[in-house]
C-alpha positions in Angstrom: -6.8 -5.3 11.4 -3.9 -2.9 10.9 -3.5 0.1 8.5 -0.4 0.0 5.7 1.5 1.5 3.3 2.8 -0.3 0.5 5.2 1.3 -1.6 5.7 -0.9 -4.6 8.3 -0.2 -7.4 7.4 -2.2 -10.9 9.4 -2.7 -13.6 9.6 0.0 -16.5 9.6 -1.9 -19.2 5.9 -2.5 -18.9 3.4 -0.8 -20.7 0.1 0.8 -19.1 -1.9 -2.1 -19.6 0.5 -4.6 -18.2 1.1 -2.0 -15.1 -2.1 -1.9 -14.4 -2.9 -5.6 -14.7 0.4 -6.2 -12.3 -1.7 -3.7 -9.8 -4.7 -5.7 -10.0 -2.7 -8.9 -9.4 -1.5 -7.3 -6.0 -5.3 -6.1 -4.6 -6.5 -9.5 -5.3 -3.8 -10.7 -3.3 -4.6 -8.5 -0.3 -8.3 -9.1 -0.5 -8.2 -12.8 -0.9 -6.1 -12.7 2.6 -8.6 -10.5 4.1 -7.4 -7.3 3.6 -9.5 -4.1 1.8 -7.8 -1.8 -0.2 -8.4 2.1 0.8 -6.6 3.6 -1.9 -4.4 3.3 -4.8 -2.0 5.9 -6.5 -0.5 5.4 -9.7 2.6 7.8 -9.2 4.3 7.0 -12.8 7.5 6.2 -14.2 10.4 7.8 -12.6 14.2 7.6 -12.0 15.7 5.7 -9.3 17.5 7.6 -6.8 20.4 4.4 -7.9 20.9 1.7 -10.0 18.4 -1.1 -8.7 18.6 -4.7 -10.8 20.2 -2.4 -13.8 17.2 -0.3 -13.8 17.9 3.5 -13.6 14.0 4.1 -13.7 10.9 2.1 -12.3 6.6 2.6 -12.2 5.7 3.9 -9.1 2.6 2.7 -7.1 1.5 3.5 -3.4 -1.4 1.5 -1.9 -2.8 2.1 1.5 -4.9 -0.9 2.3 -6.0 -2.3 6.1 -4.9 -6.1 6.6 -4.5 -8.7 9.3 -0.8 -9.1 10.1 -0.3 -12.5 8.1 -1.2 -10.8 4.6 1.7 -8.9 5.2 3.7 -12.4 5.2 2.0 -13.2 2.3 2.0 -10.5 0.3 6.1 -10.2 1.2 6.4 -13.8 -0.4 4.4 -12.7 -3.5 6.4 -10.0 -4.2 9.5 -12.0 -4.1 8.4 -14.5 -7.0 6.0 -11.6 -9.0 8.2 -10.8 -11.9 6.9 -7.3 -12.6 7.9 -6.0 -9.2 11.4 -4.8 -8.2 11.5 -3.2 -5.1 9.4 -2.9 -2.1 8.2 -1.5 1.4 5.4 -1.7 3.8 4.6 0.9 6.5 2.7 0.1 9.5 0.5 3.1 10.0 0.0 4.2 13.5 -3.7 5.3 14.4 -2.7 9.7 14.6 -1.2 8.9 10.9 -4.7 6.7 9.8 -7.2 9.4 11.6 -4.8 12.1 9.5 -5.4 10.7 6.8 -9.3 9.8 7.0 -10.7 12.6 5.3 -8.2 12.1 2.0 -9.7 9.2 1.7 -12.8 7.7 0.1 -16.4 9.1 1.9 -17.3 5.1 1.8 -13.6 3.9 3.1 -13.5 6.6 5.7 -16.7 6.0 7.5 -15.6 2.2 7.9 -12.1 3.7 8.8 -13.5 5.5 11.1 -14.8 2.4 13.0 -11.2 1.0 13.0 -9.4 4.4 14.4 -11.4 6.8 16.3 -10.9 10.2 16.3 -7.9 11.4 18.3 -9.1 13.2 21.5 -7.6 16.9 22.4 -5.0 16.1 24.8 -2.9 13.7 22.0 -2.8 10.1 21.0 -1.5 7.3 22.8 -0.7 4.4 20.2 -0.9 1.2 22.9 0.7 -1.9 21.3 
């Protein structure tokens, strides 16, 4: 399985409650394809950096989540026909950016984390793929 990024900008006309169920729509999603979500952050409602389907502001969320390549497909086709969502982005993490990040994360995520991406060894990373 592979670490991601998933940069996900939702509509910003939706209320809290509806935000949040949209969010919950998307883990299921990425569990149901195999996937476990590491982390979730809620950034808020903030402007565009431009005009995006005559929206000048949108709800920001960021998941990190490890996944087998074909929930990535899927996920890309859910987001296409999921109303709430506007824009989107995924970020394949390489394994320096995943052992980086370990210790932000969860103590229960990290330690099965840490199974995925060892610890990088003095003399630097090579990322074989």
């Amino acid at each position: 399985m592979n670490f991601y990024e998933n940069l996900i900008i939702l509509e910003p006309t939706l209320d809290e409650k509806a935000a949040d169920e949209a969010i919950e729509k998307i883990k299921e999603v990425i569990v149901k394809k195999g996937g476990e979500v590491l982390k979730t952050d809620k950034w808020g409602r903030k402007r565009l950096a431009y005009v995006l389907k005559k929206r000048k502001e949108g709800i920001y969320v960021l998941l990190i989540f490890k996944a087998p390549p074909l929930a990535i497909v899927e996920l890309e086709r859910y987001y296409k026909v999921f109303d709430p969502v506007i824009k989107f982005i995924f970020v394949k993490l390489k394994s320096k950016q995943v052992s980086a990040m370990l210790p932000a994360l969860p103590p229960a995520s990290a330690q099965d984390s840490g199974k995925m991406a060892p610890a990088a060894p003095a003399g630097g990373v090579k990322d074989v793929q």
